[in-house]
C-alpha positions in Angstrom: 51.3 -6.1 -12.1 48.2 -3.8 -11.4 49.3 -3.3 -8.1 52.6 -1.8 -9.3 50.9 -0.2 -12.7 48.5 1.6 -10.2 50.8 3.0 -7.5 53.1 3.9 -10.4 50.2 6.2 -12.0 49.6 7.8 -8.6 52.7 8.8 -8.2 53.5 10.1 -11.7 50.0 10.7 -12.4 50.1 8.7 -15.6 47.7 6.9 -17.3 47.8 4.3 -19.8 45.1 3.1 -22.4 42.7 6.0 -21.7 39.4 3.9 -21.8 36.8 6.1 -22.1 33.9 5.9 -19.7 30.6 5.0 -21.2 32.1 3.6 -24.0 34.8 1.2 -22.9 32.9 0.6 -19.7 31.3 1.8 -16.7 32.5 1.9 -13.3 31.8 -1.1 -10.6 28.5 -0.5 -8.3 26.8 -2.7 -5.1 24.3 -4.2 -5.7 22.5 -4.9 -2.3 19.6 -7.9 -3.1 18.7 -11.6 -1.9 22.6 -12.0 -3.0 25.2 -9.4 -3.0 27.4 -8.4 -5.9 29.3 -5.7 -7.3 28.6 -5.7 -11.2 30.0 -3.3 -13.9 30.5 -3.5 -17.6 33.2 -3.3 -20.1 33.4 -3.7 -23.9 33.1 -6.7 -25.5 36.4 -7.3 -28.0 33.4 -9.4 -29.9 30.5 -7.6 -30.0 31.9 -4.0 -29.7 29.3 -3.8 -27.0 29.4 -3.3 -23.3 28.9 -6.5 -21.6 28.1 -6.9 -17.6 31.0 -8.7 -15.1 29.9 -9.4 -11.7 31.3 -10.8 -8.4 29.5 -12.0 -5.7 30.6 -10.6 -2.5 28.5 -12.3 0.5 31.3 -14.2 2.3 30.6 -13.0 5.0 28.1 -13.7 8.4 27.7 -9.9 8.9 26.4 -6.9 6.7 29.3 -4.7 7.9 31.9 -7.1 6.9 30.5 -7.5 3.6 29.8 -3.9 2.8 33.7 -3.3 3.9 34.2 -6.3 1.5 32.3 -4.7 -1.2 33.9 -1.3 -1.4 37.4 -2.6 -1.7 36.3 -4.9 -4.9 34.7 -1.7 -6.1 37.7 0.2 -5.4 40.0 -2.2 -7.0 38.0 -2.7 -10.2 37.1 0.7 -10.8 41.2 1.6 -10.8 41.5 -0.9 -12.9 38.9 0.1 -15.4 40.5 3.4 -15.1 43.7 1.8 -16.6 42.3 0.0 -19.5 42.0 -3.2 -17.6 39.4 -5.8 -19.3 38.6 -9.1 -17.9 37.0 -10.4 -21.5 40.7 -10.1 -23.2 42.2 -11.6 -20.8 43.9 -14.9 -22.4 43.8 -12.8 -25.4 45.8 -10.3 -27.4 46.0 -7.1 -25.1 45.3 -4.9 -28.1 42.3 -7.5 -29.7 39.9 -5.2 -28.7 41.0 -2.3 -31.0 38.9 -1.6 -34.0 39.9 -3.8 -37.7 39.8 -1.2 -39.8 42.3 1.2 -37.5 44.2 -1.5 -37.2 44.2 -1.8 -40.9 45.5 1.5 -41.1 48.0 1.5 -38.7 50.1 -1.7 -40.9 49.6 1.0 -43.3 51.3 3.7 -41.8 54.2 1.6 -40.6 55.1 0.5 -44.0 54.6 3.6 -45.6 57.5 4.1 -43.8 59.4 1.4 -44.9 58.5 0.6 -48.5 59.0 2.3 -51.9 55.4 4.2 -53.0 54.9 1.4 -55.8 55.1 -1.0 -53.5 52.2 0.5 -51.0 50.5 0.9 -53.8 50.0 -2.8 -53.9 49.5 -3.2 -50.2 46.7 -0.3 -49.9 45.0 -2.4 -53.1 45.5 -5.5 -51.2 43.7 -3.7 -47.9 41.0 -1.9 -50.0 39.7 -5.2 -51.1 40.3 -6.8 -48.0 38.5 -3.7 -46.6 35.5 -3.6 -48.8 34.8 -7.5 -48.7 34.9 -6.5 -44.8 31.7 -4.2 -45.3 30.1 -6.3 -47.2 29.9 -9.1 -44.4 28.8 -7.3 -41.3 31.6 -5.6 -40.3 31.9 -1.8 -39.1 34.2 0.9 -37.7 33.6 -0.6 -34.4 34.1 -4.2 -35.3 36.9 -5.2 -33.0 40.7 -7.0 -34.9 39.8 -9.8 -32.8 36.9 -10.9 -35.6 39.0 -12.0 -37.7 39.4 -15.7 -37.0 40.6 -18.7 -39.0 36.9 -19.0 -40.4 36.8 -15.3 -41.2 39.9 -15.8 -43.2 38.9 -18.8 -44.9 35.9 -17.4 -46.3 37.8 -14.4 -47.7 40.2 -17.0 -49.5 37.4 -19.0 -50.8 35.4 -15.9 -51.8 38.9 -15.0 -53.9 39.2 -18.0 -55.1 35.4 -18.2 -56.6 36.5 -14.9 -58.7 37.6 -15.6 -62.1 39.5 -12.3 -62.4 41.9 -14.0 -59.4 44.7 -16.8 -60.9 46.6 -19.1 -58.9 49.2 -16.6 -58.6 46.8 -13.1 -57.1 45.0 -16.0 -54.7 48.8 -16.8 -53.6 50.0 -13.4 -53.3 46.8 -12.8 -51.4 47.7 -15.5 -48.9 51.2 -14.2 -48.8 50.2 -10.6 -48.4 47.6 -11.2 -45.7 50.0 -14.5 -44.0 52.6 -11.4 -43.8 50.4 -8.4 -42.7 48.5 -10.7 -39.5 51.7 -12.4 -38.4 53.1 -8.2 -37.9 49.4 -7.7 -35.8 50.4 -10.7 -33.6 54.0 -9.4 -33.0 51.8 -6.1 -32.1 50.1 -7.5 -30.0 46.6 -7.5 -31.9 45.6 -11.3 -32.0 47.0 -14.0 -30.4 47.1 -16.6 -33.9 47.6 -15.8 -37.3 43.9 -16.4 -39.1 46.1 -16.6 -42.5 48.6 -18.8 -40.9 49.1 -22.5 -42.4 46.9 -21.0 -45.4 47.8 -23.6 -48.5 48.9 -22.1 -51.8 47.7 -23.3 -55.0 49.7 -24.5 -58.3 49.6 -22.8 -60.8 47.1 -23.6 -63.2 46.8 -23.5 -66.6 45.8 -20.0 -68.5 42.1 -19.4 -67.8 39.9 -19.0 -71.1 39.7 -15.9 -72.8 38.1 -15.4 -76.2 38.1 -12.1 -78.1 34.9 -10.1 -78.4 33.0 -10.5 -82.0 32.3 -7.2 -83.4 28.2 -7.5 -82.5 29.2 -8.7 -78.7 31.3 -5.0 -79.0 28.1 -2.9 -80.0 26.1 -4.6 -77.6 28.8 -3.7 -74.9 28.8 -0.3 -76.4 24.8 0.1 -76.6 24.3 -1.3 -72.9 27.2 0.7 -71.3 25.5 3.9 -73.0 22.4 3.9 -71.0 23.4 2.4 -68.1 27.2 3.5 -67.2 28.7 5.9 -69.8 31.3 6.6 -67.0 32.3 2.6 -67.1 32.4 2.5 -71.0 34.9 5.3 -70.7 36.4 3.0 -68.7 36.8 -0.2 -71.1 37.6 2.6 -74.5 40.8 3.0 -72.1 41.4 -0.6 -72.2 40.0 -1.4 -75.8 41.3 2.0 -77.4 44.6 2.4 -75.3 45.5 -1.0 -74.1 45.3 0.4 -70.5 45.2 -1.7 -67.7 42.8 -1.5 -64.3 45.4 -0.5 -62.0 46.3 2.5 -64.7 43.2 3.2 -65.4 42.1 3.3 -62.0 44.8 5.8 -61.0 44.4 8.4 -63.8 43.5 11.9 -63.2 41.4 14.2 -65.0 45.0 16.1 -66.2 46.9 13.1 -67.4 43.9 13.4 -70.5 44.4 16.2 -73.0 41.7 16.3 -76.0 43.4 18.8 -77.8 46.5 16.6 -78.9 44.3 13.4 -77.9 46.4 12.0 -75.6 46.7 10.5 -72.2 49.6 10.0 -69.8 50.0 7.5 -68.2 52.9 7.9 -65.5 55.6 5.4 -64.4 54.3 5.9 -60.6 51.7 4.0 -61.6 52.4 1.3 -64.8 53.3 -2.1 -64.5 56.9 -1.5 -66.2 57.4 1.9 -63.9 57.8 4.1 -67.4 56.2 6.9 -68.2 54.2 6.2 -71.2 51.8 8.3 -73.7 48.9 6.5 -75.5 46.8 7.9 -78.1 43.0 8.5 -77.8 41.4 7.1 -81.7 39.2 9.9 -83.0 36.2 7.4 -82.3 36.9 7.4 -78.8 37.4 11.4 -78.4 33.1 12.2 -77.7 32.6 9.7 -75.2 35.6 11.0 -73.2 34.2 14.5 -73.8 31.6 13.9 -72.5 33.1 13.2 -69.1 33.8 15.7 -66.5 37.5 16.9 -66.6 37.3 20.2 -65.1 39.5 19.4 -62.1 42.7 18.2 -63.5 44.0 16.9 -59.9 40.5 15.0 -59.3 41.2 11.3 -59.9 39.4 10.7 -63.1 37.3 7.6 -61.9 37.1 8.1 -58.2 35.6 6.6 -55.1 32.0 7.2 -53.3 31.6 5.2 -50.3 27.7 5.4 -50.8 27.7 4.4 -54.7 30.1 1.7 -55.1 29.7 1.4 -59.1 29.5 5.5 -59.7 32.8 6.5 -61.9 32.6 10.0 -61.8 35.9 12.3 -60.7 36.4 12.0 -56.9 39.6 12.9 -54.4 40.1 9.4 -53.6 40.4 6.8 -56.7 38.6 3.4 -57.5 40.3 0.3 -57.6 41.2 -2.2 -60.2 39.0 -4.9 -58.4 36.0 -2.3 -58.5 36.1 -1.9 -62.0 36.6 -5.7 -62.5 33.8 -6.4 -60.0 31.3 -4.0 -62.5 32.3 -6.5 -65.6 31.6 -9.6 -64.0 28.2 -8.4 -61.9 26.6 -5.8 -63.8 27.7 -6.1 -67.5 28.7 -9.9 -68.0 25.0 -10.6 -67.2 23.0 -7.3 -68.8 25.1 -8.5 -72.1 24.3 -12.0 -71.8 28.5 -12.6 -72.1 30.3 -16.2 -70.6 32.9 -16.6 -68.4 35.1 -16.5 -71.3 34.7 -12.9 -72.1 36.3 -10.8 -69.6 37.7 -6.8 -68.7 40.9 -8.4 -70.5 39.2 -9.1 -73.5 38.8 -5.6 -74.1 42.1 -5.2 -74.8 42.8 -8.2 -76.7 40.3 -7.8 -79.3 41.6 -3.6 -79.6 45.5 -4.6 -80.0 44.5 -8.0 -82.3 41.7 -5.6 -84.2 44.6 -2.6 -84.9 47.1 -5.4 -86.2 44.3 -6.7 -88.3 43.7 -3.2 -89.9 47.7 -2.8 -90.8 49.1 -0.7 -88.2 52.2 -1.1 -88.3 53.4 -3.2 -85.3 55.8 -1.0 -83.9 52.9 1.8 -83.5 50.6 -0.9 -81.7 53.7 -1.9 -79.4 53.7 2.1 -78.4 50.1 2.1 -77.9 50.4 -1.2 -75.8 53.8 0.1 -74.3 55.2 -3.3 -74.5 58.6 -3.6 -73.8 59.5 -5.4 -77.3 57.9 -6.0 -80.9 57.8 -9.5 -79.6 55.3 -9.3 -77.0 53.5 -7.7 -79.1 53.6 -10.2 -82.0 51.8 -12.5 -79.6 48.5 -11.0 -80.4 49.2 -11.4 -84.1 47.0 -14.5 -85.1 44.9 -14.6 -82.3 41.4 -13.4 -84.7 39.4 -16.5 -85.3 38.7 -15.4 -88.7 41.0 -16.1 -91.7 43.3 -13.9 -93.0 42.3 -12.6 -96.6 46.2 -12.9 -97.4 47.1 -15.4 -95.7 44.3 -17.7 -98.1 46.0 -16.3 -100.9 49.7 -17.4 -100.1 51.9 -20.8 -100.2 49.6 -21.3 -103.8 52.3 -21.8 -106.5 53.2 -25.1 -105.5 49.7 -26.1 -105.5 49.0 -24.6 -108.8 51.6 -26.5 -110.6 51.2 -30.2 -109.4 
């Protein structure tokens, strides 16, 4: 196959691969001591770091026949180095050796062209998270596709798992997602197994507990978030004060807010129902959202800085929904002294229940919510562990006349 590859490439004068020399190896030399060999070095699809080869080359009785023996390995090898040949991915994927995170990017770009921009949004969350757990382990820009083994992805699963913002059905659509996107790197040519392959799914289990937040576990949130984060409390207002969700939240943009009506758009691109929607911002809520930065309306309100992972502020690239999920459970949950029962959710629980408590009328709330009918809305209506003031005064007559 070489053979062919190589006369091919001297007549057309094309080359495939490109290695680059220094980096993906360097060229086959002689070396003339007790034993001879020629050695040279190419990457390692492991380590990302150039790793000797060598082949001994004293066959024969005389020095002549050896040295001619020699420079035809040399010749050979080096031609093939030329051409992108490896010995270490041999038995391997052809392409294992290429960097994760580019081949991260290119699924990306293939689907892009395929699916509809809701859709990739999901996959690029599904990435990022698979991409920052990534960092977090070890891995770099030069860390080759062929890392990720069945152990690799086992650990990611069990990591996802641990996380009690993930339910039965995220971890499966995590397995799904990830089953999906390595069995398209195998067809590529990227690994030689699926990591996520054979990966078991989990029932469904039963609804995780969530309590509301008492009104003192709220000014401690508020009091802590002050000092430490006033970019993250911002952050849970949206949810408490405008029953926004991470992924909405996440994706705003310093424009979408207007203080002068006190409003915020939230557009269909990027809600769970795909319709444009227009909460309210409560006159409470108005200083602490002045009091962020909105100067460049097309600056992602809560954005991304690869060096500060928990820093809020406006950015060209936005957070995630895990990130600001990932703040709850790691930084506030344990500076507030709050269970596992209280989580990002319960934010917007207590503010929908605490509205229908005050009288709002429950179409208003379902607006504010933008749930698709009074009904789903009426769900939150008795969920205060508190009695109701009227509801003690009711169903009395018959009592009082027996």
């Amino acid at each position: 196959m070489y053979d062919t590859i190589v006369e091919l490439c001297k007549e057309k004068k094309m080359y495939f691969l490109q290695p680059t020399l220094g980096r993906d190896y360097l060229p086959a030399k002689l070396s003339q001591g007790k034993t001879w060999f020629v050695y040279f070095y190419v990457k390692s699809p492991v380590s990302g770091k150039l790793q000797r080869r060598r082949i001994k080359v004293n066959r024969y009785s005389t020095k002549k026949e050896n040295l001619v023996l020699a420079r035809s390995i040399i010749g050979d090898i080096n031609t093939r180095l030329a051409l992108g040949w490896n010995p270490l991915l041999e038995g391997v994927a052809p392409r294992a050796g290429v960097p994760l995170f580019d081949a991260l990017d290119d699924y990306l770009k293939v689907k892009a062209k395929e699916m509809r921009p809701n859709s990739m949004r999901s996959y690029r969350s599904f990435v990022g998270v698979f991409r920052e757990w990534l960092c977090g382990h070890g891995f770099s820009d030069g860390s080759s596709v062929s890392l990720v083994t069945k152990e690799v992805a086992t650990l990611f699963m069990n990591d996802m798992d641990d996380r009690d913002d993930v339910s039965a059905i995220t971890y499966n659509n995590y397995v799904r997602f990830f089953g999906g996107m390595f069995s398209w790197m195998v067809k590529k040519g990227y690994l030689a197994a699926n990591p996520f392959g054979g990966m078991d799914k989990k029932r469904k289990k039963s609804a995780k507990k969530r309590r509301l937040l008492r009104p003192a576990e709220l000014q401690q949130l508020l009091s802590f978030l002050r000092k430490e984060n006033p970019e993250y409390l911002a952050i849970c207002l949206f949810c408490y004060c405008c029953f926004m969700r991470p992924k909405e939240i996440a994706l705003l943009r310093c424009g979408d807010v207007d203080l002068r009506k006190q409003t915020v758009s939230v557009s269909g691109d990027i809600a769970k129902n795909g319709k444009d929607s227009v909460r309210t911002i409560p006159d409470a809520m108005v200083p602490f959202i002045r009091a962020l930065d909105l100067s460049d309306p097309e600056l992602y309100l809560f954005g991304s800085h690869r060096l500060e992972k928990y820093r809020f502020t406006p950015g060209s690239k936005p957070t995630i929904g895990q990130r600001i999920a990932d703040y709850w459970r790691f930084v506030v949950r344990p500076g507030c002294g709050f269970g596992d029962d209280l989580q990002f959710y319960s934010l917007k629980d207590t503010g929908i229940t605490g509205m229908l408590e005050s009288g709002v009328a429950i179409n208003l709330v379902q607006q504010q919510a933008d749930h698709s009918s009074v009904a789903m809305t009426a769900i939150y209506v008795g969920k205060s562990p508190v009695a109701n003031a009227e509801l003690k005064k009711s169903s009395t007559l018959l009592l009082e006349n027996r």
